[in-house]
N, CA, C and O atoms as a GROMACS GRO file, in nm:
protein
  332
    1UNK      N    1  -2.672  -3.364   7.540
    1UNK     CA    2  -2.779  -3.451   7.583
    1UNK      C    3  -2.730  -3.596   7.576
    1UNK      O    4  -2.644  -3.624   7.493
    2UNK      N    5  -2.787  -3.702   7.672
    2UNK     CA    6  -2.706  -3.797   7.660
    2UNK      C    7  -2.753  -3.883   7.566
    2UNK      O    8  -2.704  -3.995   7.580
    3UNK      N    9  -2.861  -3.869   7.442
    3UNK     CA   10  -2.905  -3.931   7.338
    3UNK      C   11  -2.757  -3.904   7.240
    3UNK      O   12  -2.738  -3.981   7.146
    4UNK      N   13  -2.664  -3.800   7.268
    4UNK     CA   14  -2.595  -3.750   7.156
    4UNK      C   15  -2.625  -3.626   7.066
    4UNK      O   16  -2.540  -3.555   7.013
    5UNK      N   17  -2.741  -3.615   7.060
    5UNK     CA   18  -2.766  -3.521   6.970
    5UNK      C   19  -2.745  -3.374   6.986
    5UNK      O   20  -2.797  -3.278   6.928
    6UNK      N   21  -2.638  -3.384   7.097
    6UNK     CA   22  -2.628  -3.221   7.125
    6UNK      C   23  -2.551  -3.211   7.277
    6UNK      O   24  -2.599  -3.247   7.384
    7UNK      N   25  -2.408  -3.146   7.251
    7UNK     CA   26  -2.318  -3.162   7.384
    7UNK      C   27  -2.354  -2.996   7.445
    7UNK      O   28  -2.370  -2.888   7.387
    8UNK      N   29  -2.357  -3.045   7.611
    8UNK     CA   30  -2.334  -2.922   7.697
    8UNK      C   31  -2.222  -2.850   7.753
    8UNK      O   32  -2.116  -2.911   7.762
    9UNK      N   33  -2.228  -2.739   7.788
    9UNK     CA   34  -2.106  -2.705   7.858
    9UNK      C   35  -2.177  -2.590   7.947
    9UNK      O   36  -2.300  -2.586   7.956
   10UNK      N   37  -2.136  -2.544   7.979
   10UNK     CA   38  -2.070  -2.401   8.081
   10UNK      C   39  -1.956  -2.335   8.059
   10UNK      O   40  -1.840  -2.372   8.074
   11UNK      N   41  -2.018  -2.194   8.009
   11UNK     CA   42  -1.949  -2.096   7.977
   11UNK      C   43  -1.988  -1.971   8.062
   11UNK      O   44  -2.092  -1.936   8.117
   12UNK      N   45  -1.825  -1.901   8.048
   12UNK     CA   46  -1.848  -1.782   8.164
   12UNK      C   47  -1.846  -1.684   8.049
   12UNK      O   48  -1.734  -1.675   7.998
   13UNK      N   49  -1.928  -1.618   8.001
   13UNK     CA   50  -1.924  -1.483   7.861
   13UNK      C   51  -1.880  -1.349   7.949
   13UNK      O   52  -1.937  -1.323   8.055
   14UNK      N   53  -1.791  -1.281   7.903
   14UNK     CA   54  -1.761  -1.169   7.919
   14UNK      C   55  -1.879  -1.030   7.858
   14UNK      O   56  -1.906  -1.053   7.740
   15UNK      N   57  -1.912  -0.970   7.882
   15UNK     CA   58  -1.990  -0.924   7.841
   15UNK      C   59  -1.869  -0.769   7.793
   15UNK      O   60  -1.749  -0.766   7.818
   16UNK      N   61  -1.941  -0.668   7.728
   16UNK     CA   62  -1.844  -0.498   7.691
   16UNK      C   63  -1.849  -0.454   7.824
   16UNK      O   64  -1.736  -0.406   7.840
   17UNK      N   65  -1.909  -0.442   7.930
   17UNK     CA   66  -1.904  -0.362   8.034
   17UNK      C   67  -1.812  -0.471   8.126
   17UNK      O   68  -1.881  -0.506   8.221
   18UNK      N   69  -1.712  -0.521   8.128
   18UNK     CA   70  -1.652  -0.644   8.212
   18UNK      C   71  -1.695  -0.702   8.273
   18UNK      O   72  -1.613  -0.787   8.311
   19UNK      N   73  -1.862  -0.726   8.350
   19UNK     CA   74  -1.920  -0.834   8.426
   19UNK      C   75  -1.917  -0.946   8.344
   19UNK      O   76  -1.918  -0.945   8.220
   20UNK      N   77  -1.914  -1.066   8.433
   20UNK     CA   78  -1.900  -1.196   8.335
   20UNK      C   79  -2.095  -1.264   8.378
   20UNK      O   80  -2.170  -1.256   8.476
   21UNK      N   81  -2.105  -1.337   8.219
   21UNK     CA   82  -2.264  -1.345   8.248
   21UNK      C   83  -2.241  -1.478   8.232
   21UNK      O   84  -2.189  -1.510   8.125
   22UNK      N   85  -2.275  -1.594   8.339
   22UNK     CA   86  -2.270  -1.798   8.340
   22UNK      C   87  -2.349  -1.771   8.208
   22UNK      O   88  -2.405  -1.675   8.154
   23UNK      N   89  -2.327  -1.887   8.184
   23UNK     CA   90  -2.414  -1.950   8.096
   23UNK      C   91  -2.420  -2.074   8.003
   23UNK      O   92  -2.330  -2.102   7.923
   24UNK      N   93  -2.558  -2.163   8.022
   24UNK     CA   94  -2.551  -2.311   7.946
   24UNK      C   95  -2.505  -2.271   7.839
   24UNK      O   96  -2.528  -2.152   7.816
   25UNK      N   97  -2.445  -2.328   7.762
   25UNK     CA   98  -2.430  -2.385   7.604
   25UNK      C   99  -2.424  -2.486   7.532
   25UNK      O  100  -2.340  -2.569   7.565
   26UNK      N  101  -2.492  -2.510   7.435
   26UNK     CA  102  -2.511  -2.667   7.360
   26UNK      C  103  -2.440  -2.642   7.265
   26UNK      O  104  -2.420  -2.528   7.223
   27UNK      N  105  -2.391  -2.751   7.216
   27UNK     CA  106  -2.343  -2.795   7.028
   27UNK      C  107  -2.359  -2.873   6.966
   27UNK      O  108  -2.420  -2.961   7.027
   28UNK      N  109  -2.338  -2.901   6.864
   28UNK     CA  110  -2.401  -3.014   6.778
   28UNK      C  111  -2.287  -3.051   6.827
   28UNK      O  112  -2.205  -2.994   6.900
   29UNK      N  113  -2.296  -3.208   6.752
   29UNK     CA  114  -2.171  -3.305   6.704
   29UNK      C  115  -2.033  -3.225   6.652
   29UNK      O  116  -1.913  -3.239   6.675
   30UNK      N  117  -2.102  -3.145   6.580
   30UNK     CA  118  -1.989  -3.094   6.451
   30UNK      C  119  -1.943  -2.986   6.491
   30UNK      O  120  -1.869  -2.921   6.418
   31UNK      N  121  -1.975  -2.945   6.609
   31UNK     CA  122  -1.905  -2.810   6.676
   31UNK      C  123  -1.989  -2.711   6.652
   31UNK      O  124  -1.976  -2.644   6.755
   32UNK      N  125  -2.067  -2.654   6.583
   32UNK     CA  126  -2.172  -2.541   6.602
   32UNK      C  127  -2.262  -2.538   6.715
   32UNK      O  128  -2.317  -2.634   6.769
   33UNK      N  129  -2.272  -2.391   6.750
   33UNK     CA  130  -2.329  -2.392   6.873
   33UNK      C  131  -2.464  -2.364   6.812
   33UNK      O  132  -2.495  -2.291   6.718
   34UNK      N  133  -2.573  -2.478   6.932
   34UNK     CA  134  -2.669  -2.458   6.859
   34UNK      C  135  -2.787  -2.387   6.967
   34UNK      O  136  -2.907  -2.387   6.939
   35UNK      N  137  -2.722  -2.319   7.112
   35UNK     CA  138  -2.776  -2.225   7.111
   35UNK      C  139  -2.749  -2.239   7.267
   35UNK      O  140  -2.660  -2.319   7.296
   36UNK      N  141  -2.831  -2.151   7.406
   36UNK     CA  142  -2.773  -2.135   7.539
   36UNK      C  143  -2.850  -2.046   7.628
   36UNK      O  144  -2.884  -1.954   7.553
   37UNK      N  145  -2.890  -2.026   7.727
   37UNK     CA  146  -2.909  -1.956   7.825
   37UNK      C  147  -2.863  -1.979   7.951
   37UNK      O  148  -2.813  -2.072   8.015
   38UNK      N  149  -2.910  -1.811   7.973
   38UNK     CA  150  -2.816  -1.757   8.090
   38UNK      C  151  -2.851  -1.800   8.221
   38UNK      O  152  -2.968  -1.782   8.256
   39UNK      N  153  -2.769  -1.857   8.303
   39UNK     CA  154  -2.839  -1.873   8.448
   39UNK      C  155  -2.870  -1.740   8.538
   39UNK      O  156  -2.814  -1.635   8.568
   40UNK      N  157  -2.994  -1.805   8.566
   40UNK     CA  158  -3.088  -1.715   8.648
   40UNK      C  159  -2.983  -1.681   8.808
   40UNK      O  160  -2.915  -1.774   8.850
   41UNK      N  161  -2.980  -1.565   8.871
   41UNK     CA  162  -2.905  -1.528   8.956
   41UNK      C  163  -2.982  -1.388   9.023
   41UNK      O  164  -3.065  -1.313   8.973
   42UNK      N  165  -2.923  -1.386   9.146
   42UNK     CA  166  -2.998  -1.295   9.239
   42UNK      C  167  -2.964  -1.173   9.179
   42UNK      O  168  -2.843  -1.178   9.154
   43UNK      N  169  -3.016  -1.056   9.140
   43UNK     CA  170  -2.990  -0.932   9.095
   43UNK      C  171  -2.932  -0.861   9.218
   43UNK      O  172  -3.002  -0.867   9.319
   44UNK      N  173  -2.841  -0.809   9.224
   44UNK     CA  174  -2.787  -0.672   9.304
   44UNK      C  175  -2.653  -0.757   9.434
   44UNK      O  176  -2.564  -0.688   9.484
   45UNK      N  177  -2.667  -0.898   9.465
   45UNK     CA  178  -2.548  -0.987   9.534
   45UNK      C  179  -2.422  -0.985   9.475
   45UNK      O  180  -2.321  -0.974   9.546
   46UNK      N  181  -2.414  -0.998   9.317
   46UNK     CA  182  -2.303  -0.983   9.294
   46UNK      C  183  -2.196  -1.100   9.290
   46UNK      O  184  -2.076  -1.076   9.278
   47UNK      N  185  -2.256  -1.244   9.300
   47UNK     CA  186  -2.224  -1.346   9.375
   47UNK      C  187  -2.182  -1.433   9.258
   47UNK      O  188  -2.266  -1.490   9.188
   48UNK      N  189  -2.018  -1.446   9.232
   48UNK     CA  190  -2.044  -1.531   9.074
   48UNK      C  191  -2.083  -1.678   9.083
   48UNK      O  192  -2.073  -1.747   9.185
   49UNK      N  193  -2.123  -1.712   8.982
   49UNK     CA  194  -2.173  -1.863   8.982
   49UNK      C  195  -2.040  -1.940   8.933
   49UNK      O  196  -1.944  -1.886   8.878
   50UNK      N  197  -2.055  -2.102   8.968
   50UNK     CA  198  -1.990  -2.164   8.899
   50UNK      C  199  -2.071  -2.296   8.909
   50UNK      O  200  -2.137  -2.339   9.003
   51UNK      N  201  -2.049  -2.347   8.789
   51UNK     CA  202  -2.095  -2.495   8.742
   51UNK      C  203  -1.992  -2.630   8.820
   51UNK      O  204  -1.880  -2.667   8.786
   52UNK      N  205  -2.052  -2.665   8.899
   52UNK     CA  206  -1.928  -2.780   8.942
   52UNK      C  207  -1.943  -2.894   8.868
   52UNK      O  208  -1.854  -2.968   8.829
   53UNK      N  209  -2.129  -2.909   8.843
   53UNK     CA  210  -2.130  -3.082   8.773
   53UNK      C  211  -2.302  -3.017   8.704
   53UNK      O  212  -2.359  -2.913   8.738
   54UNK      N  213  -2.350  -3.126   8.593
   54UNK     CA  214  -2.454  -3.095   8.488
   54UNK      C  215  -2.486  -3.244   8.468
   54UNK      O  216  -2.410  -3.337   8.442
   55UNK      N  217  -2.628  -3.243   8.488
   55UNK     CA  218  -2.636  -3.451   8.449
   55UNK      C  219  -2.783  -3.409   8.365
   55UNK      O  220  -2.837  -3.299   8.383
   56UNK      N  221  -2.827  -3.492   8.289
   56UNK     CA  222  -2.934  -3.527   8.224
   56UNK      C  223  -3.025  -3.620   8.293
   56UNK      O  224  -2.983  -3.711   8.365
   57UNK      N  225  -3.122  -3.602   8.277
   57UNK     CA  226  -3.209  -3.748   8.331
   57UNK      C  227  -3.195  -3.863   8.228
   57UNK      O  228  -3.097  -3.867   8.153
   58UNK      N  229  -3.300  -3.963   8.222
   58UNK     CA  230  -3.262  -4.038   8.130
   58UNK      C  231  -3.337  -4.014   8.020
   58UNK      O  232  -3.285  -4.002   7.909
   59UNK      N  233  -3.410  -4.009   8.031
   59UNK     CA  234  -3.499  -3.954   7.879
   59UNK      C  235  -3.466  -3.803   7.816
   59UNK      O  236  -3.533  -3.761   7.722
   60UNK      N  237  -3.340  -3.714   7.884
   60UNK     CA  238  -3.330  -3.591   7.841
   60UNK      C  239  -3.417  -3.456   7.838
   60UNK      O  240  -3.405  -3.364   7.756
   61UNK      N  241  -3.529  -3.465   7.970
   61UNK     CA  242  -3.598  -3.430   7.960
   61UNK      C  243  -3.607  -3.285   8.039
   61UNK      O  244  -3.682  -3.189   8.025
   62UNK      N  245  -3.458  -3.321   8.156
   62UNK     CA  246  -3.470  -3.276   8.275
   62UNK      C  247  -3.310  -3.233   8.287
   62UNK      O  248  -3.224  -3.313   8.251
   63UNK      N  249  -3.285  -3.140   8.325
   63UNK     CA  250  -3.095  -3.120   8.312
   63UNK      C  251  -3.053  -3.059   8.488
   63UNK      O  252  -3.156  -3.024   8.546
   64UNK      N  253  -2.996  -3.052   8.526
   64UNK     CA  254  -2.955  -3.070   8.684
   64UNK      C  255  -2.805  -3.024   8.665
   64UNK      O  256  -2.714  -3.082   8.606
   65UNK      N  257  -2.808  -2.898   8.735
   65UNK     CA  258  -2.714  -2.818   8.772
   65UNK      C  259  -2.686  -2.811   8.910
   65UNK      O  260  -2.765  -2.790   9.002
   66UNK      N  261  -2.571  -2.829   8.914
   66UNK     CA  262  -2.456  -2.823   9.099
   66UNK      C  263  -2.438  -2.702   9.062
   66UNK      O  264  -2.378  -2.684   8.956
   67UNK      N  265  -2.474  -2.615   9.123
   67UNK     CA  266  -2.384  -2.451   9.087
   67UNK      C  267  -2.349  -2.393   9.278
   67UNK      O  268  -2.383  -2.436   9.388
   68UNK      N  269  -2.288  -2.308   9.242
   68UNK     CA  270  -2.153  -2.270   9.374
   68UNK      C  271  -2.151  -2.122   9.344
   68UNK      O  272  -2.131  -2.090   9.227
   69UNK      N  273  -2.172  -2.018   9.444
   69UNK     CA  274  -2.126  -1.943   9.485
   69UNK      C  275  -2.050  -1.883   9.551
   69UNK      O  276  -1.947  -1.950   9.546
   70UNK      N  277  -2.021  -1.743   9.649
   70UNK     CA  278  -1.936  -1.736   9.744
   70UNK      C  279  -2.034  -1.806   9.861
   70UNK      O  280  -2.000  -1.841   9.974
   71UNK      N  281  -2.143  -1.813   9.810
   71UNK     CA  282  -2.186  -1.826   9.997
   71UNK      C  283  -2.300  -1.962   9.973
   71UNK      O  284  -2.369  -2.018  10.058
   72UNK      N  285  -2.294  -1.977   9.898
   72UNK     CA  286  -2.401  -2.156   9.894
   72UNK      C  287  -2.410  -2.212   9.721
   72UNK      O  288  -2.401  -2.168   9.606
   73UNK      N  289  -2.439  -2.364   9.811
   73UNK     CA  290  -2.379  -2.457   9.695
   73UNK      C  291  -2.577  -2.498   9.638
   73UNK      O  292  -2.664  -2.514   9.724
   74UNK      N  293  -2.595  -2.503   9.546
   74UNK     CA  294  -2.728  -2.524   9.503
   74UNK      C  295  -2.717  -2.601   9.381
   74UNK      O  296  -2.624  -2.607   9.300
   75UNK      N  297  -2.889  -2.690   9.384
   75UNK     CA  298  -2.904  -2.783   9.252
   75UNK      C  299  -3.035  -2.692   9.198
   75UNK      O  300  -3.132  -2.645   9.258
   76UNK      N  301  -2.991  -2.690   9.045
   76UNK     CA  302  -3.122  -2.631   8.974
   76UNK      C  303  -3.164  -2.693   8.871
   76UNK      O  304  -3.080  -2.778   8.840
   77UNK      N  305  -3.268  -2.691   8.791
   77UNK     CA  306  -3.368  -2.785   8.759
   77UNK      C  307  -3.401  -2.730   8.624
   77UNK      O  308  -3.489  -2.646   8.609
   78UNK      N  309  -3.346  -2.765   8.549
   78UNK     CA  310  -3.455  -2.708   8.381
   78UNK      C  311  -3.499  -2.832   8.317
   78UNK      O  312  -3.464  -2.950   8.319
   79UNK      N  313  -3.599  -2.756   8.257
   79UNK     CA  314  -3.674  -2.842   8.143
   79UNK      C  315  -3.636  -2.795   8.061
   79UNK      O  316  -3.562  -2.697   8.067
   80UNK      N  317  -3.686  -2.866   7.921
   80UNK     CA  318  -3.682  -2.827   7.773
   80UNK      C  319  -3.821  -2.713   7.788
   80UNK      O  320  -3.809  -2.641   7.689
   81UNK      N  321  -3.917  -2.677   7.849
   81UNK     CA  322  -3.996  -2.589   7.841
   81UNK      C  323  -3.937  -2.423   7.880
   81UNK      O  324  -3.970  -2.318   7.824
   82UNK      N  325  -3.819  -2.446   8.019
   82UNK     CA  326  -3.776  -2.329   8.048
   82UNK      C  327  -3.649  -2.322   8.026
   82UNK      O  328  -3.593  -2.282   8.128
   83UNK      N  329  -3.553  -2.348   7.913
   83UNK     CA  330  -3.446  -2.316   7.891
   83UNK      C  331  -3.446  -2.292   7.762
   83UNK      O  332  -3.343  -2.254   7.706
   0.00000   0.00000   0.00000
């Protein structure tokens, strides 16, 4: 978040069955992860995601994802209510 209180990333998790599942992840300062969800994706396409860019608004209220597939480039929208 851009207050500091907590860095983002994008991670690709491997799951036991070898599909790979996107997904946000936060951390503190100090390196503990302090927690993440999975991006939402079309069931049965098959289509992997990738994170190109992630911005905050200014009050941290609002987080904005560039994500990329094989077949279209899209911006998605979370709040602190749905993530």
């Amino acid at each position: 978040m851009p207050n500091g209180s907590l860095v983002t990333g994008f991670n690709k998790k491997i799951l036991p069955n070898g599909q790979i599942q996107p997904e946000i992840v936060f951390w503190e300062r100090n390196g503990l992860r302090h927690g993440e969800f999975i991006l939402p994706h079309e069931q049965g396409k098959g289509h992997l995601v990738n994170v190109l860019d992630l911005k905050y608004n200014l009050d941290s209220s609002v987080l904005a994802l560039l994500v990329r597939n094989e077949v279209e480039t899209n911006i998605q929208l979370f709040t602190r209510s749905n993530w």
